[in-house]
PDB file of N, CA, C and O in Angstrom:
ATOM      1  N   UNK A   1      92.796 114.941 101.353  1.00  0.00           N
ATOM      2  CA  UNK A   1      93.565 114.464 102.478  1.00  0.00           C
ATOM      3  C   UNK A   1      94.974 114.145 101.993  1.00  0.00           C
ATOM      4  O   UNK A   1      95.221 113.615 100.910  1.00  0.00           O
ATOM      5  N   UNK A   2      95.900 114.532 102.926  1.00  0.00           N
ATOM      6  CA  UNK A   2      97.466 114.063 102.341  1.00  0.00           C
ATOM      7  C   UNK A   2      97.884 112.628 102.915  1.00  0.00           C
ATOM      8  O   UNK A   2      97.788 112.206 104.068  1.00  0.00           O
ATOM      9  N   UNK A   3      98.379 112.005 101.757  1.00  0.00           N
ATOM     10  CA  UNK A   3      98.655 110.490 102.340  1.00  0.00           C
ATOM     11  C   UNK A   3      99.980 110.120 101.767  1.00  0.00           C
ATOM     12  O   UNK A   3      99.816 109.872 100.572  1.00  0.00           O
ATOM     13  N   UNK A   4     100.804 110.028 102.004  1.00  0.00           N
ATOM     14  CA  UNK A   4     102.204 108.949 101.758  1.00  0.00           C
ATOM     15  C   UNK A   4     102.321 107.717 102.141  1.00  0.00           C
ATOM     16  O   UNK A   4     102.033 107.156 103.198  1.00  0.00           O
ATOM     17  N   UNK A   5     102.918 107.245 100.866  1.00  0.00           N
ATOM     18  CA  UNK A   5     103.539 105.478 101.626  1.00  0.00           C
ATOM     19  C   UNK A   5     105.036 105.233 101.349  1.00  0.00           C
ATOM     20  O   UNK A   5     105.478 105.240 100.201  1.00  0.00           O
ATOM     21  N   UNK A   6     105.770 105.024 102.391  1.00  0.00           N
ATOM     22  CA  UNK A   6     107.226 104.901 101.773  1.00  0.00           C
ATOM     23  C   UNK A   6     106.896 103.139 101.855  1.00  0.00           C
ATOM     24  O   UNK A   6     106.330 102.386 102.646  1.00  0.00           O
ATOM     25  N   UNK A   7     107.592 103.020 100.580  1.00  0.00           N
ATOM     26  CA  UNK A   7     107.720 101.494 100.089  1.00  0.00           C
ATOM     27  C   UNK A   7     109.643 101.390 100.077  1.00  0.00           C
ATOM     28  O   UNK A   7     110.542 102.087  99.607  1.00  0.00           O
ATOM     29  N   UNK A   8     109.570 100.173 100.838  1.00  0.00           N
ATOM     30  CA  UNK A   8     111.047  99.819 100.764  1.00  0.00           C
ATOM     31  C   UNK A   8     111.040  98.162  99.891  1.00  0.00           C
ATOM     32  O   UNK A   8     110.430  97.126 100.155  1.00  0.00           O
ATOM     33  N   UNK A   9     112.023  98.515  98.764  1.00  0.00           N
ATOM     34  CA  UNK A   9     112.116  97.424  97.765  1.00  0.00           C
ATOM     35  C   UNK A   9     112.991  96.111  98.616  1.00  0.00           C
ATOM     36  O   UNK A   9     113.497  96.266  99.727  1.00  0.00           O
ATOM     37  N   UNK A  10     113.027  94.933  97.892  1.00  0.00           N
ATOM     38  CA  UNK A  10     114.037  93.789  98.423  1.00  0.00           C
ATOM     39  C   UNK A  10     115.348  94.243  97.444  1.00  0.00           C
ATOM     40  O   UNK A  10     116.086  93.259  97.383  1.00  0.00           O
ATOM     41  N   UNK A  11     115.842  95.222  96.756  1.00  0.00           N
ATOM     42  CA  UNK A  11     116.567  95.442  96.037  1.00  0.00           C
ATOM     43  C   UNK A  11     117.594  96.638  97.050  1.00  0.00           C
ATOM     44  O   UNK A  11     118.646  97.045  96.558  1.00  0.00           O
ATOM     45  N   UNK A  12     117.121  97.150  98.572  1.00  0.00           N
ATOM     46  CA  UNK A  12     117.006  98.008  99.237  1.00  0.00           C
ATOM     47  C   UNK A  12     117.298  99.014  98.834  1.00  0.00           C
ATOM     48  O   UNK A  12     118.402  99.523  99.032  1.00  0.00           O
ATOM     49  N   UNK A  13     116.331  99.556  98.145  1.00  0.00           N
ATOM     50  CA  UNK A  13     115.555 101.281  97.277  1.00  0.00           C
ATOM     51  C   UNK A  13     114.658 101.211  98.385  1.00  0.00           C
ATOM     52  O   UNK A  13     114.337 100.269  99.110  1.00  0.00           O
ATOM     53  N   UNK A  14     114.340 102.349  98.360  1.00  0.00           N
ATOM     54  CA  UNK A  14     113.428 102.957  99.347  1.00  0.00           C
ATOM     55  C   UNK A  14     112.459 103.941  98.332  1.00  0.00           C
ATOM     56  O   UNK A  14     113.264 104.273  97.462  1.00  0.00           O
ATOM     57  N   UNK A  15     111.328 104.492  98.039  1.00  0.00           N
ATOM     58  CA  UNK A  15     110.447 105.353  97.601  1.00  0.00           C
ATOM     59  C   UNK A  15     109.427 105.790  98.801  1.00  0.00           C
ATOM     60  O   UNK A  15     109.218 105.433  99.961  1.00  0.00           O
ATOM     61  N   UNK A  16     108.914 106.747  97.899  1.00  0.00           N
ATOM     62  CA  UNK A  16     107.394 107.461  98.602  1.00  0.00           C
ATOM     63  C   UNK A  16     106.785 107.336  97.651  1.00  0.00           C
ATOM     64  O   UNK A  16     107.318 107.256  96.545  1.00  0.00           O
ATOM     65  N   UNK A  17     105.536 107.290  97.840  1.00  0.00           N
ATOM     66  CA  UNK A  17     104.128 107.851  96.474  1.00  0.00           C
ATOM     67  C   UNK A  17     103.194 108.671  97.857  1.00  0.00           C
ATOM     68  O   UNK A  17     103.063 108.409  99.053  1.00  0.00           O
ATOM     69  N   UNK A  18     102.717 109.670  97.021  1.00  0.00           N
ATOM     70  CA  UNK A  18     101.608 109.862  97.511  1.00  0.00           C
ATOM     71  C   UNK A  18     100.420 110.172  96.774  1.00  0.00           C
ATOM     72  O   UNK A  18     100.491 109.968  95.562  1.00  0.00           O
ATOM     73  N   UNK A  19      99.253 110.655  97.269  1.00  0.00           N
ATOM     74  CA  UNK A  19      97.879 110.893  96.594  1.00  0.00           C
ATOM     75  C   UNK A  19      97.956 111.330  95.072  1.00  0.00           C
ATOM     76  O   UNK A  19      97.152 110.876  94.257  1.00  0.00           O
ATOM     77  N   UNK A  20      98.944 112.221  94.718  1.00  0.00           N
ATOM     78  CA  UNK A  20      99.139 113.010  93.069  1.00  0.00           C
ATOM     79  C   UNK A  20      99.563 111.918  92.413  1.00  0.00           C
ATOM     80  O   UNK A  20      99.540 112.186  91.212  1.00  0.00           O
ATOM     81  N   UNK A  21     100.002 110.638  92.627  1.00  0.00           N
ATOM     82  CA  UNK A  21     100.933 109.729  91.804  1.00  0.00           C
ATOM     83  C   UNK A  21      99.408 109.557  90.649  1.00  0.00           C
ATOM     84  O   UNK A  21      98.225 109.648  90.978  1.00  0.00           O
ATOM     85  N   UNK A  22      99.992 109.288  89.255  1.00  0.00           N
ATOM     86  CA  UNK A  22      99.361 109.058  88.361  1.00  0.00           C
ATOM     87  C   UNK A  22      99.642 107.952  87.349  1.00  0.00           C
ATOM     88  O   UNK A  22      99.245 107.959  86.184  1.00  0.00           O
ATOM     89  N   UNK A  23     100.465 106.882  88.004  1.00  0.00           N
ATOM     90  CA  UNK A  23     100.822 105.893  87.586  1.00  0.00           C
ATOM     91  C   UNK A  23      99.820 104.873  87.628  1.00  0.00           C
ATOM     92  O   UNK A  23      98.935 105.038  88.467  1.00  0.00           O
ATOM     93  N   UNK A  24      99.731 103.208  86.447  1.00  0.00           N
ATOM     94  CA  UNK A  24      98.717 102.986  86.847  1.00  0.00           C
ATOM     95  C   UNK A  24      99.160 101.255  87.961  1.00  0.00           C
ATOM     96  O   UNK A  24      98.405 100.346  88.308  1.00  0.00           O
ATOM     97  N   UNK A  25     100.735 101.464  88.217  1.00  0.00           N
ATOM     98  CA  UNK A  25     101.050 100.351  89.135  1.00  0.00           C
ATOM     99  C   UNK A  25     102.089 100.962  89.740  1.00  0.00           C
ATOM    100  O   UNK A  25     102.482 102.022  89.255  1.00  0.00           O
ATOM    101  N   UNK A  26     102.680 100.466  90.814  1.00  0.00           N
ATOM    102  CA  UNK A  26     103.700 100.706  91.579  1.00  0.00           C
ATOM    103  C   UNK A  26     104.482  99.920  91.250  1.00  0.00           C
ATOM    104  O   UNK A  26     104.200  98.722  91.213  1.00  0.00           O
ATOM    105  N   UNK A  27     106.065 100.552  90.818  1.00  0.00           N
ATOM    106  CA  UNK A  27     107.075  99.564  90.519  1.00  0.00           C
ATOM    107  C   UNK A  27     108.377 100.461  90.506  1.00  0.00           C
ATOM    108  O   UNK A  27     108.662 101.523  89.952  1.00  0.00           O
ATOM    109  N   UNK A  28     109.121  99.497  91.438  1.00  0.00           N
ATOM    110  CA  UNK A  28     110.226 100.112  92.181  1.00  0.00           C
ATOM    111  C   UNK A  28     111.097 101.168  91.208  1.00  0.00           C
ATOM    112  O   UNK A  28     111.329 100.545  90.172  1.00  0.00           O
ATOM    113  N   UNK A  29     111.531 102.184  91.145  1.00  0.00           N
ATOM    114  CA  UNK A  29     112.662 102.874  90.199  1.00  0.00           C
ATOM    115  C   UNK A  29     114.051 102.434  90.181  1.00  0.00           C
ATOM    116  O   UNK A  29     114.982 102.896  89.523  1.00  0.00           O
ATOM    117  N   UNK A  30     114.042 101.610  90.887  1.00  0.00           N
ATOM    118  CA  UNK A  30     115.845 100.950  91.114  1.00  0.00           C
ATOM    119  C   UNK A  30     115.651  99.891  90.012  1.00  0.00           C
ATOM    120  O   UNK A  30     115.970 100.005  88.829  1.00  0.00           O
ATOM    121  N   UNK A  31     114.789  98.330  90.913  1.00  0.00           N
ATOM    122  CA  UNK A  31     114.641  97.316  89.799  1.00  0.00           C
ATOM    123  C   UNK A  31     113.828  96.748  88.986  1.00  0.00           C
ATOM    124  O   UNK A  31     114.067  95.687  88.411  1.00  0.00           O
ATOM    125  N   UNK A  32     112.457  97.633  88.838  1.00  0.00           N
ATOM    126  CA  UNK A  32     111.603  97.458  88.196  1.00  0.00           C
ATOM    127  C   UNK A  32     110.346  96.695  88.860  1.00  0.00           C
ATOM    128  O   UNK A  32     109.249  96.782  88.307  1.00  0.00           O
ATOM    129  N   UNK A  33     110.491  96.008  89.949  1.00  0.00           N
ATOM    130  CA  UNK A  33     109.882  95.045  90.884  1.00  0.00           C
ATOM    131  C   UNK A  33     108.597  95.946  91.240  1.00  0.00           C
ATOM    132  O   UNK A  33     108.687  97.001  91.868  1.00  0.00           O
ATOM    133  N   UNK A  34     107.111  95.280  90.654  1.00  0.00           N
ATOM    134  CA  UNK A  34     106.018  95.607  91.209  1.00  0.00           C
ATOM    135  C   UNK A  34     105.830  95.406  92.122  1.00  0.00           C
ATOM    136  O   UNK A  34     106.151  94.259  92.435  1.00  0.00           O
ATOM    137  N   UNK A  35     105.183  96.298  93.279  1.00  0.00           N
ATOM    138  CA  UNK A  35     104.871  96.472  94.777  1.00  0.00           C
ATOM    139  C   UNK A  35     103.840  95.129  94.124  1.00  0.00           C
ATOM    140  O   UNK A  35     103.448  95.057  92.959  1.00  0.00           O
ATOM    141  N   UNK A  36     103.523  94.029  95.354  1.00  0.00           N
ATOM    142  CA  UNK A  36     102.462  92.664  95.386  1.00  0.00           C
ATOM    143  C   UNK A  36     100.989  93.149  95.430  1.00  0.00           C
ATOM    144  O   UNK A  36      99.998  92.615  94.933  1.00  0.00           O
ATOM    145  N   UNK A  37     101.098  94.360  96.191  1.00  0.00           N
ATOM    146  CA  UNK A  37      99.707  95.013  96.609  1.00  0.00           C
ATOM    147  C   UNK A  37      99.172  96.093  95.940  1.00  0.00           C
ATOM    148  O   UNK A  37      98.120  96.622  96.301  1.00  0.00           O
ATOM    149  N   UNK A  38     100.128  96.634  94.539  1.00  0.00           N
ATOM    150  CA  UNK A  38     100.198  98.020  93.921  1.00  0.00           C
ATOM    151  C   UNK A  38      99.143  98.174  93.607  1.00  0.00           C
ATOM    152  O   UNK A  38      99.061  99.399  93.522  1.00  0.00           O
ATOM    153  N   UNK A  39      97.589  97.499  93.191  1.00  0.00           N
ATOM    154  CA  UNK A  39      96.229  98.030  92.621  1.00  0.00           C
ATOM    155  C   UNK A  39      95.580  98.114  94.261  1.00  0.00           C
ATOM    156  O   UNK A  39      94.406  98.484  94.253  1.00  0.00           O
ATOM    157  N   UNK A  40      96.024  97.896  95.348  1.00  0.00           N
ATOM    158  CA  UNK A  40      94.831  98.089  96.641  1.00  0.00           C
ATOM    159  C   UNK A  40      95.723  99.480  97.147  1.00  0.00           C
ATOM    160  O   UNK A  40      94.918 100.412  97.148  1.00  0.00           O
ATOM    161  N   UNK A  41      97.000  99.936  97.552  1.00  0.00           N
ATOM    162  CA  UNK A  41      97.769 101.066  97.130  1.00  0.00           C
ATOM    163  C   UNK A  41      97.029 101.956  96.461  1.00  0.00           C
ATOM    164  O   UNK A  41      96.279 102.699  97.094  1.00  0.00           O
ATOM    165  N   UNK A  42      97.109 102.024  95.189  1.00  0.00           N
ATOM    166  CA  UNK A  42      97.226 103.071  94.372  1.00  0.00           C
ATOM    167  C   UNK A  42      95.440 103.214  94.719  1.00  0.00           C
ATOM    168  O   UNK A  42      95.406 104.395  95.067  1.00  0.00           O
ATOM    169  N   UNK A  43      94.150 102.765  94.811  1.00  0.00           N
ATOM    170  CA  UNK A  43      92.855 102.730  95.011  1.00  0.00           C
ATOM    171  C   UNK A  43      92.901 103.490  96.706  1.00  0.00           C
ATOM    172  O   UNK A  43      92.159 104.426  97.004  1.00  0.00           O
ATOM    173  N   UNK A  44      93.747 102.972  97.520  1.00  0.00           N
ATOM    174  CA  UNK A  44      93.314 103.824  98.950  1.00  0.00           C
ATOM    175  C   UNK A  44      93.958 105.327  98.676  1.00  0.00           C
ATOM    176  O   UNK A  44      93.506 106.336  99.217  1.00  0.00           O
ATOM    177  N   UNK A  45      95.176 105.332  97.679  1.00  0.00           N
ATOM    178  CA  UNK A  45      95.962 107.008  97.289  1.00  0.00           C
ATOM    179  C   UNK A  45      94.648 107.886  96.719  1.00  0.00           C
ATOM    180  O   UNK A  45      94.334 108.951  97.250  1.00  0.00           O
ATOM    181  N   UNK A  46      93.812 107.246  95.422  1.00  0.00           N
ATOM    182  CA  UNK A  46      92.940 107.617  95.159  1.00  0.00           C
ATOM    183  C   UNK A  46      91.826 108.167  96.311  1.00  0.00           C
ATOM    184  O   UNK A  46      91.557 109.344  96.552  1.00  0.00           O
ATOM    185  N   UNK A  47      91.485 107.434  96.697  1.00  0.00           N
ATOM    186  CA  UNK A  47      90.617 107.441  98.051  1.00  0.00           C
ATOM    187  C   UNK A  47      90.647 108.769  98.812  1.00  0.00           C
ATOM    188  O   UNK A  47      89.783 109.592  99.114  1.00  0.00           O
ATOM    189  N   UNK A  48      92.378 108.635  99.068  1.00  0.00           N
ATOM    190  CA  UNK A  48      92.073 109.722 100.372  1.00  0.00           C
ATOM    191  C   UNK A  48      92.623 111.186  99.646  1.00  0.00           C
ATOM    192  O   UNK A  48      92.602 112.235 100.289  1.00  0.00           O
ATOM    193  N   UNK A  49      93.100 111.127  98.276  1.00  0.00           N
ATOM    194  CA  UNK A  49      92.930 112.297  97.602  1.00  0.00           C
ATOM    195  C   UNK A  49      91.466 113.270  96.783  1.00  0.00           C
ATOM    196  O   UNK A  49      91.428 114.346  96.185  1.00  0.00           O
ATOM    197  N   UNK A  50      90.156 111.989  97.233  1.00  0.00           N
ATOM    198  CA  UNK A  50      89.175 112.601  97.615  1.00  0.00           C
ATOM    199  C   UNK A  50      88.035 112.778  98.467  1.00  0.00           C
ATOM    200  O   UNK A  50      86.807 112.863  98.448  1.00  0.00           O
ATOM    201  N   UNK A  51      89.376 112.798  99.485  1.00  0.00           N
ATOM    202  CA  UNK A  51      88.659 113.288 101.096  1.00  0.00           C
ATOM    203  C   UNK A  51      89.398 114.816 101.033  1.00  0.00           C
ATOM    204  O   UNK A  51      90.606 114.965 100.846  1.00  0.00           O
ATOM    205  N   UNK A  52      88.429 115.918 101.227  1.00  0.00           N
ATOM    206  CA  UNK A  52      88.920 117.459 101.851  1.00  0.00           C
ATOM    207  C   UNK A  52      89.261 117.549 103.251  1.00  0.00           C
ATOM    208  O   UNK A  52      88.662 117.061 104.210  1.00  0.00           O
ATOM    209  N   UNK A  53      90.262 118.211 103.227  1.00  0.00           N
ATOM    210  CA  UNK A  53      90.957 118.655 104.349  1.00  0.00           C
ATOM    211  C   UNK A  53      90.467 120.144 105.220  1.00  0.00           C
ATOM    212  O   UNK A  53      90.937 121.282 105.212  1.00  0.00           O
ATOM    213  N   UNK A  54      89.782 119.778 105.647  1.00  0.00           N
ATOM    214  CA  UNK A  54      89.040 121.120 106.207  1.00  0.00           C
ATOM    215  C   UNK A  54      90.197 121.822 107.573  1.00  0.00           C
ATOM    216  O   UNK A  54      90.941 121.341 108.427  1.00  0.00           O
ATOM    217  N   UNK A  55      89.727 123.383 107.063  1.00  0.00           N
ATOM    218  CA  UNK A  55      91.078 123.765 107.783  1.00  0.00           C
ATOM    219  C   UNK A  55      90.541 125.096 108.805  1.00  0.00           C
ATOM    220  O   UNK A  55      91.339 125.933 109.229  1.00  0.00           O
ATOM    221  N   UNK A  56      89.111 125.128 109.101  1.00  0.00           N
ATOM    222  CA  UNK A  56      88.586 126.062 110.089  1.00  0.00           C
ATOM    223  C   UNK A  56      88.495 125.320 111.213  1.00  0.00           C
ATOM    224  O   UNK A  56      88.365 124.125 110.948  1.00  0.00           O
ATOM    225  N   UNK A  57      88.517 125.647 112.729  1.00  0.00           N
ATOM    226  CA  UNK A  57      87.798 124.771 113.857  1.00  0.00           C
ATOM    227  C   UNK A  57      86.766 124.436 114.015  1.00  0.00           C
ATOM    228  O   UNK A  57      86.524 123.341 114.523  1.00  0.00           O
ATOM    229  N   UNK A  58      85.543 125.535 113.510  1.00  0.00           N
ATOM    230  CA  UNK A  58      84.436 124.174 113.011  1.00  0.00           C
ATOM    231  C   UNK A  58      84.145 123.568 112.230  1.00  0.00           C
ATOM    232  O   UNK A  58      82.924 123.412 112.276  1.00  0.00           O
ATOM    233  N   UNK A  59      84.556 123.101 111.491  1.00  0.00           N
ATOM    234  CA  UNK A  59      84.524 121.958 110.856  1.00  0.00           C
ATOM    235  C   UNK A  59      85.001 120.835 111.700  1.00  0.00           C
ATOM    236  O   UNK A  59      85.521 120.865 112.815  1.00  0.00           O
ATOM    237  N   UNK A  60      84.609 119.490 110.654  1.00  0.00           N
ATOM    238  CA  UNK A  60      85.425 118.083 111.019  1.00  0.00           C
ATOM    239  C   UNK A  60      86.743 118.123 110.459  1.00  0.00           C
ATOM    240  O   UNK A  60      87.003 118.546 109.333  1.00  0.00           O
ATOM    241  N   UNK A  61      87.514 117.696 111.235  1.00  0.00           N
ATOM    242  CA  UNK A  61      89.058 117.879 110.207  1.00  0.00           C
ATOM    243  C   UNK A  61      89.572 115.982 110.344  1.00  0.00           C
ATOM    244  O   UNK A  61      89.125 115.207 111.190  1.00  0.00           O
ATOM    245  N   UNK A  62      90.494 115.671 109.357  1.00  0.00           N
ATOM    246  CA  UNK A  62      90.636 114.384 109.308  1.00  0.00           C
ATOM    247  C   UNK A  62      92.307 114.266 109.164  1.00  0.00           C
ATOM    248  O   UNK A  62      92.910 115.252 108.740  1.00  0.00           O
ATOM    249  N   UNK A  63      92.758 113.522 109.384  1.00  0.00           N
ATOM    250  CA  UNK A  63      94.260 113.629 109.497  1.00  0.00           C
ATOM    251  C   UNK A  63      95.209 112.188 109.825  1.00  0.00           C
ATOM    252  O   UNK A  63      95.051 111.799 110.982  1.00  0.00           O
ATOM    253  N   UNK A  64      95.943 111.539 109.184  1.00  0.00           N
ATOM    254  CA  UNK A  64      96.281 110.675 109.073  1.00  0.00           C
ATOM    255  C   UNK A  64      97.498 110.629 110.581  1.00  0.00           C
ATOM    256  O   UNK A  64      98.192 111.562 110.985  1.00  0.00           O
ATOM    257  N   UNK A  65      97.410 109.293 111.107  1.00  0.00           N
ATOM    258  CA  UNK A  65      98.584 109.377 111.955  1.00  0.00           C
ATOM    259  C   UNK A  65      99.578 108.205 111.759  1.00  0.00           C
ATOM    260  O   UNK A  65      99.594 106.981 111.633  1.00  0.00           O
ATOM    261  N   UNK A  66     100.695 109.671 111.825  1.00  0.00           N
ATOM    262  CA  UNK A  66     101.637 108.051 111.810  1.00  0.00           C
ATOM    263  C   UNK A  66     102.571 107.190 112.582  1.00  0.00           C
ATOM    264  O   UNK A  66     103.165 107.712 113.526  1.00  0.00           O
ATOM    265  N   UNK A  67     102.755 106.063 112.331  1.00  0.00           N
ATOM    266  CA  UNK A  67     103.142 105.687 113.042  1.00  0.00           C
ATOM    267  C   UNK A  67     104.686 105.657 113.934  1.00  0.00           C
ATOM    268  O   UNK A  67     105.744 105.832 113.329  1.00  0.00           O
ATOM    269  N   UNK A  68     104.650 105.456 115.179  1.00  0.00           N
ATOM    270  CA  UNK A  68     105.523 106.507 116.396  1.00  0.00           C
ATOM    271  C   UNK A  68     106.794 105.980 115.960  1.00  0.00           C
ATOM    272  O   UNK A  68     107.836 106.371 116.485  1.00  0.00           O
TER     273      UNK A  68
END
C-alpha cells in the first residue's frame, strides 16, 4: 500500500516519508528535531508497506484517502 506523511517542523521545514523510509527515527533535515511520535510513524509506514495493492476489479483494492 502507498502511504505518505508530510511532517511540518517548528523550525518551518516541511518533509515527506513514506513506506521505503529505512530510518530508524524521524528527525527533521533542517534542525535535527525528532518527530514526538517518530516510533508509532515509522511502525504504521511499516504496516501499510505490507499491505498489497491489488490492481484487477476483482479483487479487494485498499487505498488511502486524503484529506480534502
Amino acid at each position: 500500500m502507498w502511504l505518505r506523511f508530510k511532517i511540518s517542523c517548528a523550525c518551518q521545514c516541511s518533509y515527506s516519508i513514506g513506506e521505503n523510509i529505512s530510518l530508524d527515527k524521524i528527525v527533521c533535515p533542517n534542525c535535527g528535531l525528532e518527530h514526538p511520535h517518530s516510533e508509532k510513524l515509522l511502525s504504521i509506514l511499516k504496516t501499510a508497506d505490507s499491505i498489497i495493492d491489488y490492481g484487477s476489479d476483482d479483487d479487494v483494492q485498499t487505498s488511502v484517502i486524503p484529506l480534502p
